[in-house]
C-alpha positions as CSV (number, residue, x, y, z in Angstrom):
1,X,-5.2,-16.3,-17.2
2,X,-3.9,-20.3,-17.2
3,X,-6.1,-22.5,-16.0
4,X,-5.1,-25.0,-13.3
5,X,-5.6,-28.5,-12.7
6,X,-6.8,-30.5,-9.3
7,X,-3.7,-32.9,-8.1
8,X,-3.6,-35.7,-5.6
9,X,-0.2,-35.9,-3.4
10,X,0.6,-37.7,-0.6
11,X,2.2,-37.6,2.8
12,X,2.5,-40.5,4.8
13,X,-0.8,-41.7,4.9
14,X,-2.6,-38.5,4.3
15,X,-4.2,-37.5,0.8
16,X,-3.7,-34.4,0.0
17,X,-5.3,-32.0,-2.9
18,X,-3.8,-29.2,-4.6
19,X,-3.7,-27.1,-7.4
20,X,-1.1,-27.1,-10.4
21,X,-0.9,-24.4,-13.1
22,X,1.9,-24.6,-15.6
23,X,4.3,-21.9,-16.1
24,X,3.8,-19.8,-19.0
25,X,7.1,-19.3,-19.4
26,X,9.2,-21.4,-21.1
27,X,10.8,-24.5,-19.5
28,X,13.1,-25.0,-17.2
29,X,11.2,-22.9,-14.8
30,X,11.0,-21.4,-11.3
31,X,8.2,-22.8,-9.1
32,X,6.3,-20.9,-6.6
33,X,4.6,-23.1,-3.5
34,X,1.0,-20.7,-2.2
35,X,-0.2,-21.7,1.1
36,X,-3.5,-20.7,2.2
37,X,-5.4,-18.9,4.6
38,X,-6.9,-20.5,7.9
39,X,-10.2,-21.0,5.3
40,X,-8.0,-24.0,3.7
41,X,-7.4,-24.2,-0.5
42,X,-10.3,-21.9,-1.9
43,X,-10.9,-19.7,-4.8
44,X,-8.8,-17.2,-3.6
45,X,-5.4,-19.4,-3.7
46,X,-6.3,-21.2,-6.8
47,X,-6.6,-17.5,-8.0
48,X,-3.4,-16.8,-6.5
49,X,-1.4,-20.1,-8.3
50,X,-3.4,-18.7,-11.6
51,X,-1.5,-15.6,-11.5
52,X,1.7,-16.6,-10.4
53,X,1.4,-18.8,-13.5
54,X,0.7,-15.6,-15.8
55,X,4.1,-14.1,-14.3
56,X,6.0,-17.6,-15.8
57,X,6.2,-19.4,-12.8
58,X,5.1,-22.8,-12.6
59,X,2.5,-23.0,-9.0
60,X,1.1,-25.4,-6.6
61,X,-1.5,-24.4,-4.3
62,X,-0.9,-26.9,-1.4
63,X,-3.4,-28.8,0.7
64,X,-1.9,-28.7,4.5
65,X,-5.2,-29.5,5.9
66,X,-5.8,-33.0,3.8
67,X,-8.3,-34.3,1.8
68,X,-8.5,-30.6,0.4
69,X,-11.1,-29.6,3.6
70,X,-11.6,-26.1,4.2
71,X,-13.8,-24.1,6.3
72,X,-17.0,-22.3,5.8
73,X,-16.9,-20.2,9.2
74,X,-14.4,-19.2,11.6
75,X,-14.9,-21.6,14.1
76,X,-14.3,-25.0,11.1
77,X,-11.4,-22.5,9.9
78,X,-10.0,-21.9,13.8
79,X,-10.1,-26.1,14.4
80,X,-8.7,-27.2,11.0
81,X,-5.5,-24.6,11.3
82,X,-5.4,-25.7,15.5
83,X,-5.1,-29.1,14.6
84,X,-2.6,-28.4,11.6
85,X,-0.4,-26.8,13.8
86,X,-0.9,-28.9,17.1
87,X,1.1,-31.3,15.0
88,X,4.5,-29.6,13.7
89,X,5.9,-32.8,12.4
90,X,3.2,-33.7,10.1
91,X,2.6,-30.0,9.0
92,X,6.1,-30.0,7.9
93,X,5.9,-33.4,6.1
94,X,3.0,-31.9,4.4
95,X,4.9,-29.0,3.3
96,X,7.6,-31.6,2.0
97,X,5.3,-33.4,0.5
98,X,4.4,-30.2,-1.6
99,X,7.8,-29.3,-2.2
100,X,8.6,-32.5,-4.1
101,X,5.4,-32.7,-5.9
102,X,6.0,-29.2,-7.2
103,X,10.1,-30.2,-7.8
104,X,8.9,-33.8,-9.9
105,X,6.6,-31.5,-12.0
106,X,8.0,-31.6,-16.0
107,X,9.3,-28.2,-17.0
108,X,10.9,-27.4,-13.0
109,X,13.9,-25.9,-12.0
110,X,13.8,-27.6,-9.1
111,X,17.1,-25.2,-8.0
112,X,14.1,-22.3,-8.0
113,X,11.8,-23.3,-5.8
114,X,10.4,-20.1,-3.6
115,X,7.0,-20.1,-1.6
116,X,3.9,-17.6,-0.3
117,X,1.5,-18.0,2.3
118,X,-1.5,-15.9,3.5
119,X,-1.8,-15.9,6.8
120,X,-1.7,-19.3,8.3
121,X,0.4,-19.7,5.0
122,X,2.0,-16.9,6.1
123,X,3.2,-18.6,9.4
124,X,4.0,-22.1,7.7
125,X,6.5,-20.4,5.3
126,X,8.3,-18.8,7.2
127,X,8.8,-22.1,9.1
128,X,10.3,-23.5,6.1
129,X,12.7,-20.9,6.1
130,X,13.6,-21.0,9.9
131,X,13.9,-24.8,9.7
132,X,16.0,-24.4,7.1
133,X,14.4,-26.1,4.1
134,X,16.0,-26.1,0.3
135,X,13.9,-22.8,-0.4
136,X,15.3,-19.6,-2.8
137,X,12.8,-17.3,-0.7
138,X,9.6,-17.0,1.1
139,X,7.1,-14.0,0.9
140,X,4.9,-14.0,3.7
141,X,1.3,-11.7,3.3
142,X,-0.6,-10.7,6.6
143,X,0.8,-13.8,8.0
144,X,1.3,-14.8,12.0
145,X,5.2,-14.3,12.9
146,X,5.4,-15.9,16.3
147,X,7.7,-18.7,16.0
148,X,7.5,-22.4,17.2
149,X,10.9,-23.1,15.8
150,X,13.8,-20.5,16.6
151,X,16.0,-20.0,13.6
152,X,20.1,-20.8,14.5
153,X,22.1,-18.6,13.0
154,X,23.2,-19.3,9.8
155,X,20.5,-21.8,9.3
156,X,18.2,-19.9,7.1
157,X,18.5,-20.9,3.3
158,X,15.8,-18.8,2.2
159,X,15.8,-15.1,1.7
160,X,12.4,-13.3,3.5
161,X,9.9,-10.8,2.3
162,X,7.1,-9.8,4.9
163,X,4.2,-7.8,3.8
164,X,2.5,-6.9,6.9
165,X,-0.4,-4.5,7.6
166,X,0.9,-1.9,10.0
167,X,-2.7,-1.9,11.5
168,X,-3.2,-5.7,12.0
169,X,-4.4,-5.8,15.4
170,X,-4.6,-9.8,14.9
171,X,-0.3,-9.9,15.1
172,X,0.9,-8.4,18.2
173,X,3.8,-5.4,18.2
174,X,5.6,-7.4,20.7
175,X,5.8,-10.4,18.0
176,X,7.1,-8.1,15.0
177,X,9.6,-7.1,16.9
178,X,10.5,-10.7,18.3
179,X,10.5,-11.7,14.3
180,X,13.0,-8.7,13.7
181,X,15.2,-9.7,16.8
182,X,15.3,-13.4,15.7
183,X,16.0,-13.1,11.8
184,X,18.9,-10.2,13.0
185,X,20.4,-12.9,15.6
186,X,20.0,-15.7,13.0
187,X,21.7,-13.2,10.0
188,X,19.1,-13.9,7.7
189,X,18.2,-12.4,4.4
190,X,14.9,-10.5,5.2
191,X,12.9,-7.6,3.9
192,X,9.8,-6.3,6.1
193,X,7.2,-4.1,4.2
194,X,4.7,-2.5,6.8
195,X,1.6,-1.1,5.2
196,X,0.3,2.3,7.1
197,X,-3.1,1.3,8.1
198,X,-3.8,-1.9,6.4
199,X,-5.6,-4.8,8.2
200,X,-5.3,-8.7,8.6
201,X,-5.5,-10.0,5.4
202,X,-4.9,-6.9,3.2
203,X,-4.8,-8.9,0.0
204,X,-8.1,-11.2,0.2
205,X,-11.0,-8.9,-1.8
206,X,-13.3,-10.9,0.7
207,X,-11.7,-9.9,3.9
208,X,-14.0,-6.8,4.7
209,X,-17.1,-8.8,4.1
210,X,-16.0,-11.5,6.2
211,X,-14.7,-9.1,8.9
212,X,-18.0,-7.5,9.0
213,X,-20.0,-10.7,9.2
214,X,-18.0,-12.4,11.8
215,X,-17.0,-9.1,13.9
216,X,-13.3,-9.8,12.6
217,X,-11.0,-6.9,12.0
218,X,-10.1,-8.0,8.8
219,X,-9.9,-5.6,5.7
220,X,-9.0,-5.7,1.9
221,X,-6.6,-2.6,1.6
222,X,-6.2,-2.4,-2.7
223,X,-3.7,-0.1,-2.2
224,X,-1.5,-2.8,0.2
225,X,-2.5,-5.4,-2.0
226,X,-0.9,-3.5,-5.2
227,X,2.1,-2.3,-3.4
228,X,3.0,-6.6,-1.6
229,X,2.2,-7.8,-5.6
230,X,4.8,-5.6,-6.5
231,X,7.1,-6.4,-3.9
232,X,6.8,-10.0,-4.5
233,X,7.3,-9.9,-8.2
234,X,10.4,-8.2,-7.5
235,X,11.6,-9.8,-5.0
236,X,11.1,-13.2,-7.2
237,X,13.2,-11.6,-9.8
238,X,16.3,-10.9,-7.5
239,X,16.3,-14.3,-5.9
240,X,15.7,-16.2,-8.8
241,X,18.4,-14.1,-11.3
């Protein structure tokens, strides 16, 4: 598996740190943005940018809290990802930031630039796309689809894949179907993948022991986690043909 590197980035005045893997392909590549959970840049996403980098694709694992801060228990995660999103305009200059940084990198095609979020990552992708950023797709795993910025139609560059758990008791029915209603009225490009009986955050390995030590219904589901891999890889190859 590549091994990755610890960058510094900037936006506005905030430092950010994240975490760059070359391609293994060779050059000019894709690149693939991973935005992380509520915990902030851990293991598990530098894990993520690793293997993204084994599938060719060059990958930055982006700060969006600053100062590359994460949480150790759900009450730091809860206020670093309230405050993230109690400020829209600097979460999305955050995400800019990323997007450039990743863009500059040698050995880019910055015409192939697609991102992934868990979760809270899940939720600011998805924003990219419904704000209309430069993006060839977004794949969104186990992430929050309520929406704080309601896609126009037509204004949706990106092309969508959701991996959802069918049993996520975390994101409300009412808000998949809003998600469906609004990408449908905006004539997007989306996919949605439902997993029968998968949790929150299906793809994390540590996501039933932190569910069962902080009364969480949170799960790791292999079988989900196989199946949205999949999905993803494939998904990459269509939109980046």
């Amino acid at each position: 598996m590549a091994k990755g590197e610890q960058i510094t980035y900037r936006a506005g005045t905030t430092d950010l740190v994240g975490w760059a893997v070359e391609g293994s392909s060779p050059a000019p590549r894709p690149g693939v943005l991973v935005v992380h959970e509520w915990w902030g840049l851990n293991d598990y996403i530098r894990g993520r940018a690793e293997q993204l980098s084994d599938l060719g694709y060059e990958a930055l694992a982006v700060d969006m809290y600053g100062a590359g801060r994460t949480g150790s228990s759900p009450d730091e995660a809860n206020a670093l990802m309230s405050a993230a999103l109690g400020d829209v305009p600097a979460l999305e200059a955050r995400f800019a930031a990323a997007l450039d940084t990743l863009k500059a990198r040698p050995g880019v095609d910055g015409s192939k630039i697609a991102a992934i979020g868990y979760c809270f990552g899940g939720a600011v992708v998805l924003h990219a796309a419904r704000i209309g950023l430069p993006l060839a797709g977004v794949t969104s795993f186990h992430g929050s689809l309520g929406s704080f910025h309601t896609a126009e139609p037509g204004s949706v560059q990106a092309k969508i894949l959701v991996c959802h758990g069918a049993a996520d008791a975390l994101v409300p029915e009412a808000d998949v179907d809003a998600f469906k209603a609004e990408m449908d009225a905006a004539k997007a490009d989306y996919r949605f993948e439902a997993y029968p009986g998968a949790l929150h955050g299906f793809s994390n390995p540590d996501a039933t022991a932190n569910g069962e030590k902080y009364g969480m219904p949170l799960a790791y589901d292999a079988d989900a986690d196989a199946k949205s891999w999949a999905e993803m890889k494939s998904f990459f190859q269509r939109i980046f043909a």
